[in-house]
N, C-alpha and C positions, 0 to 999 in steps of 0.2 A: 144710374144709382148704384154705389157701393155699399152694399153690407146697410140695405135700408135706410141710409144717409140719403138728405138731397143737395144738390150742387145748389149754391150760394150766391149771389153779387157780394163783391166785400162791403161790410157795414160800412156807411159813411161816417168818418173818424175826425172828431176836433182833435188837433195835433199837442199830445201833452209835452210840454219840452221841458217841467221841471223835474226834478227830483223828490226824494225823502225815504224815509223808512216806511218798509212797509208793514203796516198795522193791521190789517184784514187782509186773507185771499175767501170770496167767497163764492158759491155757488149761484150760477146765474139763475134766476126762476126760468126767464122762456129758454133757451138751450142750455140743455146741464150739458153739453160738450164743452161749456164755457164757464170760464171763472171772473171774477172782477177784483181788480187789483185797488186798495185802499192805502195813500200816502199820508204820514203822518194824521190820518185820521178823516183822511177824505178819499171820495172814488177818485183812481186816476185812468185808470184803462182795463180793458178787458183784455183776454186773451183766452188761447184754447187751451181746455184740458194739460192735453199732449205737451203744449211748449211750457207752459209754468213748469209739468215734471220734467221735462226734459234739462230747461236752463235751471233745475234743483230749487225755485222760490221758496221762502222760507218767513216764517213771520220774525221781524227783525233786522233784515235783509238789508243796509241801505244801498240805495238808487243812484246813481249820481244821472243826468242827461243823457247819458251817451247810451247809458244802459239802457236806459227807459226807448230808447229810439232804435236799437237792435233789437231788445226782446218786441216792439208795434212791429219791427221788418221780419223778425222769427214768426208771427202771428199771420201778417198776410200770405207769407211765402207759406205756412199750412195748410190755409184757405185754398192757395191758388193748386196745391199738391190733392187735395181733395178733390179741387172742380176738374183737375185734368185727370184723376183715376177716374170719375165718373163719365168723362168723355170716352177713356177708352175703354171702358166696362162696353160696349156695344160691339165695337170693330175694333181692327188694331187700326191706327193715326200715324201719320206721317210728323215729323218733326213740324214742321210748317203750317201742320193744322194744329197743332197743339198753342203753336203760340197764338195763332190768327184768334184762338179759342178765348183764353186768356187776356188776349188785349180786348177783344168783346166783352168781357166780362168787369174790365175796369181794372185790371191789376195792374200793377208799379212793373217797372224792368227788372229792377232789380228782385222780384219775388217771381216773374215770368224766369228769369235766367236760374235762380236756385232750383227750381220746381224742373224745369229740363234736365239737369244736372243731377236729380236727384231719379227721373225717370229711366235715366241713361244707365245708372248705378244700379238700378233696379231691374233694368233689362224691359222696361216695359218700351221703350223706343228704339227704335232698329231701323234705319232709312231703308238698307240693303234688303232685309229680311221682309220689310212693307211692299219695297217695289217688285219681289217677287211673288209674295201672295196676291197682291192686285195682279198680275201678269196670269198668275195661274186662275185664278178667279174668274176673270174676264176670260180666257180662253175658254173653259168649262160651263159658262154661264152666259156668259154675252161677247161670243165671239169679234174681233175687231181686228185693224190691221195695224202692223208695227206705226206706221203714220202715227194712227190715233190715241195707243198705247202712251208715244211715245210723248204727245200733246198733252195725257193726262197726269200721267207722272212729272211731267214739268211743272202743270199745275197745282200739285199734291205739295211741290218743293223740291223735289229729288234732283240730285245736282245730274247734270247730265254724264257723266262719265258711268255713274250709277247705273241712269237709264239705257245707256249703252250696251252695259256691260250686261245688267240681267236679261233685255231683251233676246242681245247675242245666245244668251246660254240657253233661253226659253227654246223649246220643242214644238214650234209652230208652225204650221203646214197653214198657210194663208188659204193658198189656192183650195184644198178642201174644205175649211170654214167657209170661204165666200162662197162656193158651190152650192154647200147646204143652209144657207142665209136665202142663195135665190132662188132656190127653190122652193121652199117655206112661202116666200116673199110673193112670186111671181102670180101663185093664185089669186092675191090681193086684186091681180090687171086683170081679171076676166073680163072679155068685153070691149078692153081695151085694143085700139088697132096695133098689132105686133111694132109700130118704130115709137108710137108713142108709151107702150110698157119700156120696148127696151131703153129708151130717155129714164122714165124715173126710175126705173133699177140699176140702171149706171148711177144715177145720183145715188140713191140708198147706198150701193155700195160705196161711192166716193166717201159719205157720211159716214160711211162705218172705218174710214182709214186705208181702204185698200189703193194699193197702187193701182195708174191705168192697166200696166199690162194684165194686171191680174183681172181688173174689173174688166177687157174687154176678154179675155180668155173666159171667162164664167159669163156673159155675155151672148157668146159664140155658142156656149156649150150650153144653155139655158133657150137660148131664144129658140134654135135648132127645134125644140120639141115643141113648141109654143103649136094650140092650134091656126090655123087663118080663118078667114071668113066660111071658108067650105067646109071646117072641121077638121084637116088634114093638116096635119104638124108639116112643116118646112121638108122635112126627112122625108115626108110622105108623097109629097109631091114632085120630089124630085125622081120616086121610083120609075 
């Protein structure tokens, strides 16, 4: 939600294809965001606020088709511009979800393509700028490994040279996230015979992205203190 607004499906629209002068712009009763456009003396279509002042309507105004069928395309492309600032009113979005947003929603291409275009302009879409905040986010919040990073920003849309590039630059110590992953973790296996925790804690960590060698190096370093049967860590027993 932007500015108390709520995101929309676009109204389902009988296609006006004539012309005429137009004779009324009025006030819609259910959303006054919206005006109703009257040709030669009858309703022809609605539109919002914002594009009637934009495209200058005027009473008098004539229409010819062509018009009439840019100002419907000027009309959904604000709809679609509204539904995607409310998308990113929460988090910032990847290019990729923006659109996936929008085709859910039922909009045209042609008002999906303006509405990008107009995000880009506005600085509200940044691929680079996204794959960096998810990279820093996830390091700080839910630690994971380049693998998994790299899985999710493919899936976000992020071209891969992208994800390449901002991983490379990321300041990520694998091996001490995965450290402090299994250690958090490992309590979970109380009880558990020391090969079968160390089984699911290799998986966890595989699930979190980490490479083998890391995942058996936090392994090695993790399982070491684990107690056995007698209560005696690995270390202990070896004294």
């Amino acid at each position: 939600m932007i500015g108390g607004r709520r995101t929309e499906r676009p109204e389902p629209r009988e296609e006006f294809v004539g012309g005429g002068r137009i004779t009324a712009i009025t006030d819609q009763a259910h959303d006054p965001e919206r005006v109703s456009i009257s040709l030669d003396g009858a309703f022809a279509f609605g539109l919002r606020r914002e594009v009637a002042a934009t495209e200058a309507l005027a009473m008098g105004d004539e229409l010819d088709p062509a018009r009439v069928a840019a100002l419907c395309g000027a009309d959904e492309a604000a709809k679609a511009t509204s539904a995607a600032l409310a998308f990113l009113a929460t988090r910032p979005r990847s290019e990729q979800e923006v659109r996936r947003r929008l085709l859910q929603k039922g909009f045209a291409s042609g008002a999906i393509e303006a509405t990008i275009s107009r995000l880009y302009d506005w600085r509200y879409l940044d691929d680079a700028d996204f794959a960096r905040r998810w990279v820093e986010q996830r390091a700080t919040y839910h630690p994971r490994g380049r693998r998994l990073l790299q899985h999710e920003l493919h899936h976000k849309g992020i071209d891969r040279q992208t994800v390449e590039a901002t991983i490379g630059a990321a300041d990520l110590d694998e091996a001490a996230a995965a450290l402090e992953l299994a250690r958090g973790k490992i309590r979970s296996y109380h009880g558990l015979e020391p090969a079968v925790a160390r089984r699911r804690l290799g998986a966890f960590l595989a699930r979190r992205g980490y490479n083998w060698d890391i995942v058996r190096q936090t392994l090695d370093a993790v399982t070491r203190q684990m107690p056995d049967d007698d209560g005696e860590s690995a270390e202990q027993s070896q004294i």
